[in-house]
Structure formats: structure tokens, C-alpha cells
N, C-alpha and C positions, 0 to 999 in steps of 0.2 A: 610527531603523533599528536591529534588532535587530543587537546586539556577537556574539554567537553564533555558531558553527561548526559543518560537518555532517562526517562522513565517513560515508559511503552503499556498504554492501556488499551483493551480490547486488541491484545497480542496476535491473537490465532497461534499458526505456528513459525510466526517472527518473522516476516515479508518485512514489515518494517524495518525492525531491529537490526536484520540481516543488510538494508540498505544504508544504514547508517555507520555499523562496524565497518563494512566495505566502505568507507571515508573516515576511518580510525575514530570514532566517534566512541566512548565507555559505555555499555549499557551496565546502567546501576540495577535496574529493576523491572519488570514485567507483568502485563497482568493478565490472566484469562482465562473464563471460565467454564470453556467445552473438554468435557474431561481427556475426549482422542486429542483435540490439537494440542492440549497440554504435555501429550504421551510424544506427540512429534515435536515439540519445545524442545521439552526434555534432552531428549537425543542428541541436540544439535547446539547448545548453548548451556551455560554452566551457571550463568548467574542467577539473581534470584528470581524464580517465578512463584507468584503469588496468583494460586489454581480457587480464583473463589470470584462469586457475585460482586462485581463492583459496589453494588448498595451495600452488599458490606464491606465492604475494603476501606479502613481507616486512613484516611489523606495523611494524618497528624503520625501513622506510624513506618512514612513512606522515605526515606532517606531523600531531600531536595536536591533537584537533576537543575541543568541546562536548560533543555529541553525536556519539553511534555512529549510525545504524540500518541495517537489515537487513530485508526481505521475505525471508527464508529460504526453502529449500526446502520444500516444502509435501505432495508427493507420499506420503511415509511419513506421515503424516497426515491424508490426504485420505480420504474416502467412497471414493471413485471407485477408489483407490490398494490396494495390497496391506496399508494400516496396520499395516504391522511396526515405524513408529517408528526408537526408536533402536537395534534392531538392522540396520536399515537403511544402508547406507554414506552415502545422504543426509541421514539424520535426525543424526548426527554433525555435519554444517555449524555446526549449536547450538554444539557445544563448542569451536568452530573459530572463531566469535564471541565466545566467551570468553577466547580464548587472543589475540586482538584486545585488548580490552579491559584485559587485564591488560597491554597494554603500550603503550597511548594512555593508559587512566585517562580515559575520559568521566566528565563529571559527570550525561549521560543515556545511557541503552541504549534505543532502541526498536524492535522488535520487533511483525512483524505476520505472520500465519499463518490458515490457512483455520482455520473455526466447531467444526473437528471434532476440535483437539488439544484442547478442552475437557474431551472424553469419552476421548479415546483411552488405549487400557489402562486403564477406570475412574479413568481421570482421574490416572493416577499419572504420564503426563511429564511433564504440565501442573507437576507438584509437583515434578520433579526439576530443572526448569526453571527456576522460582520460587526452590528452595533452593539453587541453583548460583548465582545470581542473589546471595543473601541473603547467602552465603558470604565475595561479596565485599563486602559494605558495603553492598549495596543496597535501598533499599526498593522494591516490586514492588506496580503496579497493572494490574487487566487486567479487559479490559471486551469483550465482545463487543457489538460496531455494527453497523447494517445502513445502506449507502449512501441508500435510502430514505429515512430515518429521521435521519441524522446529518448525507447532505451536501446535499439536497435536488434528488438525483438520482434521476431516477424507473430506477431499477435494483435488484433486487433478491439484495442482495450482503450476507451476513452473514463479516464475519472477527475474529479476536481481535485485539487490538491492547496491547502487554506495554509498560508504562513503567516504569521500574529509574533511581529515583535514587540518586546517589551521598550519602552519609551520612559525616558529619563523621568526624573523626577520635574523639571521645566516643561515636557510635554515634548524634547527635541526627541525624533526617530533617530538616533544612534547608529542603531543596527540595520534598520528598514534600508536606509538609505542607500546601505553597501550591496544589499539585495535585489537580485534579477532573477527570473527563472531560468531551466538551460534551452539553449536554442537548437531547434529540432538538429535532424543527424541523417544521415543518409543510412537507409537500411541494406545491411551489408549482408546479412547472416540469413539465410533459405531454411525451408520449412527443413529439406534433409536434413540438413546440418544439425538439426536438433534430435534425428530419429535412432534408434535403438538396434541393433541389430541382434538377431534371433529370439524373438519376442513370442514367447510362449502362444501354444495356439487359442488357448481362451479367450485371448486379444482379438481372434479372425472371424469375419462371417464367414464360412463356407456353405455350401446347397445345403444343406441339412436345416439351416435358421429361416426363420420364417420370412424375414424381410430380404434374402439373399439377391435376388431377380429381382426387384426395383435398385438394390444397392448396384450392382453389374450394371444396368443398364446408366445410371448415372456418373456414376464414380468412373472418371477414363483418364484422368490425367494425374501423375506422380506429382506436382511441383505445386499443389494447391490442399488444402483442408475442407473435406463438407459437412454438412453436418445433415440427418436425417430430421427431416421437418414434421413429425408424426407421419403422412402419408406422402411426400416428394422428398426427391435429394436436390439440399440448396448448394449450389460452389460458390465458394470465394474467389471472388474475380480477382480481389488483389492478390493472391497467391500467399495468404498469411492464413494463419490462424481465427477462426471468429470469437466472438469475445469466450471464455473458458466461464463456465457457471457452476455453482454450487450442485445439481442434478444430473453432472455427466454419469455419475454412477449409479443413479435410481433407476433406468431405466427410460429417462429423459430426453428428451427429444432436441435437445442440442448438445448428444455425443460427437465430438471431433473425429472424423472416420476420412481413414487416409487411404492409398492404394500404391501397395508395393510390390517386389517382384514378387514377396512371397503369397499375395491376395491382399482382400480390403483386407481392413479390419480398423479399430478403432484405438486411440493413441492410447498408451500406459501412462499408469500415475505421476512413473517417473518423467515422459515424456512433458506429461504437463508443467511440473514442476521447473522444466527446461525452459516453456513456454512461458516462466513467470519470472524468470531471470536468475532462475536460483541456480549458486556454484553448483558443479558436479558431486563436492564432495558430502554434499546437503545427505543425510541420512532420512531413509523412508523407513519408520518401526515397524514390525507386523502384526498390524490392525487390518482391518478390513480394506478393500479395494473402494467399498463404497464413501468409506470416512476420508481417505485418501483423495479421491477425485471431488469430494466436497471443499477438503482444505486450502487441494489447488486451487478451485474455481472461487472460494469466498476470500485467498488470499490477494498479495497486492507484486504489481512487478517490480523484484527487487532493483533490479539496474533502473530504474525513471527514479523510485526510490531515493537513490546513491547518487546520480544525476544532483535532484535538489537538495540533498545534504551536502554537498561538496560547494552549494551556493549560500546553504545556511553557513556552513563552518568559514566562509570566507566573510562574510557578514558578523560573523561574529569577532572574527580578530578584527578586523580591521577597526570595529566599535569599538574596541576592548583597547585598542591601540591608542587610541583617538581620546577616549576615556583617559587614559592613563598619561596622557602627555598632557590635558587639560588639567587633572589634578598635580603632575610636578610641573606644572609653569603656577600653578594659584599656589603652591609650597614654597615653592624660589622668588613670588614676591611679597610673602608675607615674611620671610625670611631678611629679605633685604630691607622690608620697611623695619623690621624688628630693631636692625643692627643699626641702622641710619636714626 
């Protein structure tokens, strides 16, 4: 059982956490401050969550973890978003996890964020993020995943994922060094494979709903995901899931709309949740449908997740190892000068 420790900010309802216990990782603590996803935390995890505004959330009364991580805000970053970044009052949260940091002292930072701070500003936050990062001691790896591809979930989900070891006191990468990302995987697991059967009819367009007859005329095949584009139905070519969004429940125009024996209709919370890697045995509270299909789509996929935790915790012993053989060989010869 991995000795390791998490402290988990900007939690949601624990995508992270969840990927990390899944690699026996401790979660000491959690943090986050929508009051539904705190309702679905709750449910599903016992230790401590701390349901408040990070600007107020005392660093100094946070018990010192392993590791840090964070799903940060992602909106000043986003396509979809005003990408103002960090002139952004959200895009700040960054430095807000910094100021974390420097008073836990992880020996990881991780760090995950939509595909598009790669580019944003030609790429210069990505760098200021990196040398913030650097500043402290850190060495910085970062890799863009697609859930497809990494956790072998048929969803098609690309986000960057920032790993920040801590580095000795000489400046040697310990840790960094034992560090790789994981290498893609053959996707095995089909859209059915994740569907539900007997799914209430709320779930269905039938002739009665307004968009019924454009949905009919597009939606023809069992083995792929579409989604309603305000006024055309898009398919997924690759036969996966499109990316899951925080508006499948408003009313939004990239609800994931399937077709089965029993008519279209659009996937269940639970479905999603499926689609984000989470166990079966994940518990959904009852709150609203809307809150729910939000949580999916702003959460993260747990198996890509569990993926790179199982590269942090081997990066970590193996430091830890390496560490520890260098302090009892500089033991055993000050020992021997002692006795000589």
C-alpha cells in the first residue's frame, strides 16, 4: 500500500481523489466549494472535506500531504471561455495554489486543465506557469492525454496534465527523473458497454418533443454518440463519446444522444459518470439531474487519472529509495572515519 499522501484542491466531486486512491494513494484532505458537488463528495469519501472558498481556506491549518493536486479553474482557458487568462480573476486560482504549496511543501504538484492553455496567449501562460513552477524547486512535466487513448474510455476528452517535482536541496531532480507519462493503450471498451438498461423514459425523445424529426432523421446507428448542434445532429466518427460538458443538463446543445432498441434518447448522469471512468459503485445523491450532468462534464477521467498516479507513486519510491541509500552510505562513512 502506497505510504503517500494527497491534498486535493478545487475537488468537485473527487475525479481526482478517486484516481489516485485507485493507486492506494491516502487522501488526507479535500477541498471545494460548490455546495452540490460537495453533496456528491460527501457520499462517496469519508475523509475530510473542507466545503469553503479557497481564499479563505487557511494553508497553515491544512495537515502536509505528498502531494498537492488541483483541477483548477479552467474557464479563462477554455475555447468556449472569454480566454483572458490571467487577467482573469479565475485564472489567479494558479497562484493561489502556489501560495498552497509554499506552505505544505509537496514533494508533487499536479495539475490538470483543459487542451487549450497549451496555446493560450501563444503559449506564454503555459511558460509562466512552468517557471512559477521552476522557481520553486520544481521540475515540470506536461503532457496532453486524451481519455480515449490513456484510460480506455471510449470518450473523447483531451486535457493537459502538469507534474512539478520537488528537487533536492543541490537542485538534483530525485523524483522527476524516475518519471514518464503512461503510454497510450488500445481502446477496448465500446460505447454499449457503458449503457444502462431500462432507463426511465424522461431520458427519450419520442414524436411529442419538438426536436424529434431532425433527431430520427440523423441518429441511425447504435455503436456511436451524437450530439444535437442547436439546429443539425453531429456523429462521432470515432464511435466514442464527444468531449462531456458542464451544459448537458441546461438544455445545451452538446447533450450526448444515443440510439437504442428502445428510441434515441440522451445518456443518464449515471451513464456519464461511466464515461468519466468512475467505479460502478460511485454513488449519485438526489439532487437535481441538472447538477449531476454538470458535475460529470466539469469533472476529470478517473482512470487517465490512476494511469498517472501509478507513475507518480513509482517516481516516488524509487526517489525515496535512492534518497535513502545516499543518506546510509554518507552514515557508514562518517562512522568509519569516526572509529579510524
Amino acid at each position: 500500500m502506497s505510504k503517500y499522501t494527497v491534498g486535493s484542491l478545487y475537488a468537485g466531486v473527487g475525479g481526482i481523489c478517486q484516481g489516485f486512491i485507485n493507486q492506494d494513494f491516502e487522501l488526507s484532505w479535500a477541498n471545494e466549494i460548490d455546495k452540490f458537488a460537495c453533496i456528491t463528495y460527501r457520499e462517496n469519501f469519508k475523509h475530510d472535506l473542507h466545503e469553503a472558498d479557497i481564499w479563505d481556506l487557511d494553508p497553515e491549518g491544512l495537515k502536509k500531504i505528498d502531494v498537492l493536486a488541483g483541477g483548477f479553474p479552467c474557464q479563462p482557458f477554455s475555447i468556449a471561455g472569454y480566454r483572458k487568462g490571467f487577467e482573469d480573476t479565475r485564472g489567479n486560482h494558479f497562484f493561489r495554489i502556489i501560495q498552497f504549496a509554499k506552505v505544505l511543501n509537496p514533494k508533487v504538484i499536479f495539475l490538470e486543465n483543459v487542451k487549450n492553455l497549451v496555446s493560450h496567449d501563444h503559449g506564454k501562460t503555459l511558460k509562466i506557469i512552468k517557471e512559477t513552477l521552476e522557481a520553486l524547486n520544481y521540475s515540470v512535466y506536461d503532457r496532453v492525454l486524451n481519455s480515449k487513448d490513456f484510460g480506455n474510455v471510449p470518450q473523447n476528452r483531451e486535457r493537459i496534465y502538469l507534474v512539478a517535482f520537488q528537487k533536492d536541496a543541490n537542485g538534483e531532480d530525485i523524483y522527476g527523473k524516475h518519471f514518464s507519462f503512461p503510454k497510450p493503450i488500445k481502446l477496448s471498451v465500446g460505447v454499449s458497454e457503458l449503457l444502462s438498461l431500462n432507463v426511465a423514459d424522461k431520458y427519450f425523445y419520442r414524436a411529442d418533443k419538438k426536436i424529434f424529426n431532425e433527431l430520427a432523421e440523423g441518429v441511425k446507428s447504435k455503436e456511436t454518440v451524437y450530439q444535437w448542434r442547436r439546429h443539425y445532429v453531429r456523429e462521432n466518427k470515432q464511435n466514442v463519446c464527444p468531449t462531456l460538458t458542464a451544459n448537458m443538463g441546461t438544455g445545451g446543445h452538446n447533450v450526448p444522444i444515443i440510439l437504442t432498441d428502445e428510441g434515441i434518447r440522451k445518456l443518464t448522469p449515471k451513464e456519464c459518470f461511466r464515461f468519466q471512468g468512475y467505479p460502478e459503485e460511485y454513488k449519485l445523491p438526489e439532487i437535481s439531474q441538472a447538477q449531476l450532468y454538470k458535475q460529470a462534464g466539469n469533472s476529470v477521467t478517473v482512470k487517465v487519472i490512476a494511469r498517472i498516479a501509478e507513475e507518480i507513486n513509482k517516481a516516488l519510491e524509487l526517489g525515496d529509495e535512492e534518497r535513502l541509500k545516499a543518506v546510509t552510505k554518507k552514515t557508514k562513512t562518517r562512522v568509519k572515519e569516526a572509529v579510524e
